[in-house]
N, C-alpha and C positions, 0 to 999 in steps of 0.2 A: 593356328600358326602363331607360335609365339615371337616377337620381336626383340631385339635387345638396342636399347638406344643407352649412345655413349656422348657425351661430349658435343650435343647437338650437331650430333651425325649424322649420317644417312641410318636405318635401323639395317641389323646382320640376322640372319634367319639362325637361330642356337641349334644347339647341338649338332647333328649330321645332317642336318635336314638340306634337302636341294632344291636348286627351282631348276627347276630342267624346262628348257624351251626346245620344244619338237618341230620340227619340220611337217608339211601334208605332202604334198605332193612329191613321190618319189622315194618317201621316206615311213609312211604308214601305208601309202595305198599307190597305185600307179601313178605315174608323173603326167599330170593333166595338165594343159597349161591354162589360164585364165580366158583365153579365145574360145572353148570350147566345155563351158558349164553344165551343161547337157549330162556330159561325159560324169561329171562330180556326184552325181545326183545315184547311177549306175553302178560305180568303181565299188570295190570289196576291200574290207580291211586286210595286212596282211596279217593273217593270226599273231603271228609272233611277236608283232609290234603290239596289239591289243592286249594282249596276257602280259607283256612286261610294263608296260605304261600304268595297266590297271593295280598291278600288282606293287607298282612305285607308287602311287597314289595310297593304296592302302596299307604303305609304309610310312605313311606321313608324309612323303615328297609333294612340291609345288607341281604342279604340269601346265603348262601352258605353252600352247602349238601360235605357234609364231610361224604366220604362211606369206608368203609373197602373191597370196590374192587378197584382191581388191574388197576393202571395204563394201560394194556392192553386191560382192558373194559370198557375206563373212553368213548372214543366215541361211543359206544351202549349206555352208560348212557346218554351223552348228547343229542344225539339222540333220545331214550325215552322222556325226559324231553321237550324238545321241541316240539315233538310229541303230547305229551298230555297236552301242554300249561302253562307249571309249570313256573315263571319269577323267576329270581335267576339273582346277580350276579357271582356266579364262580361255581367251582367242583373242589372238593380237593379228589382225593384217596389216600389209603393206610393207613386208619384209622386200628390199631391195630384191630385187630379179638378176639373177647371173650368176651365182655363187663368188666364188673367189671370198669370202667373207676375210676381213680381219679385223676384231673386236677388239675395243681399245676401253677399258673402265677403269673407273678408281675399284671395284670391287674384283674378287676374285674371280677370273674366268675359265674356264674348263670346256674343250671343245673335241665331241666325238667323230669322226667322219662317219655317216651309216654310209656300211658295202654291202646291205644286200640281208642281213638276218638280226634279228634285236637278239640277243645273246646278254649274259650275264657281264657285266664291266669286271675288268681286271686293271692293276696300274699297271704302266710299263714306261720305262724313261725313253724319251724322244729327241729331239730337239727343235727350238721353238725360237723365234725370231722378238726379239726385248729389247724394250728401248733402251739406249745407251746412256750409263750412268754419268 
């Protein structure tokens, strides 16, 4: 992964290249909640989600699945993952719980809702809620 540093900046990932942070639960594999680990150990990937994640990783793109489980069940999750062949560079827990998300960075953000099937990204203009200048 190349970096580009500017102006003792933060570094900007060149070219196209993404870091795409995923979702687990509800969003690769059934929505499990943290109460019931059990269940983690069991769940199946959904295909779809495994073929395009992998196939972004072997386009150069960053992956790392950013879950709202707990640190105490981040090696069951890596262990799943690797299990069922998912390529990722990292695992981040402790993503807030509840959704409603709204990210706020100096860097650029891009935010997908999954409804249900990993599909090929297309743009398409929206409208987006921006601080006021």
């Amino acid at each position: 992964m190349e970096l580009e540093h500017k102006d003792h900046l933060s570094p900007i990932l060149k070219g196209n290249v993404k870091n795409y942070l995923i979702d687990i639960d509800g969003t690769i594999t059934d929505d499990i909640p943290n109460e019931e680990p059990e269940r983690m150990i069991t769940c199946e990937p959904y295909p779809d989600a495994l073929e395009t994640i992998n196939r972004w990783y072997e386009q150069g793109h960053i992956i790392c699945f950013f879950t709202s489980r707990t640190e105490n069940l981040k090696q069951i999750t890596i262990e799943w993952l690797d299990k069922h062949g998912f390529k990722y560079h990292s695992v981040l827990c402790g993503k807030p719980r509840g959704g409603n998300y709204h990210w706020i960075d100096n860097h650029l953000v891009k935010a997908t809702r999954y409804k249900g099937k990993f599909t090929d990204m297309v743009e398409r203009q929206v409208t987006i809620e921006v601080f006021n200048d």
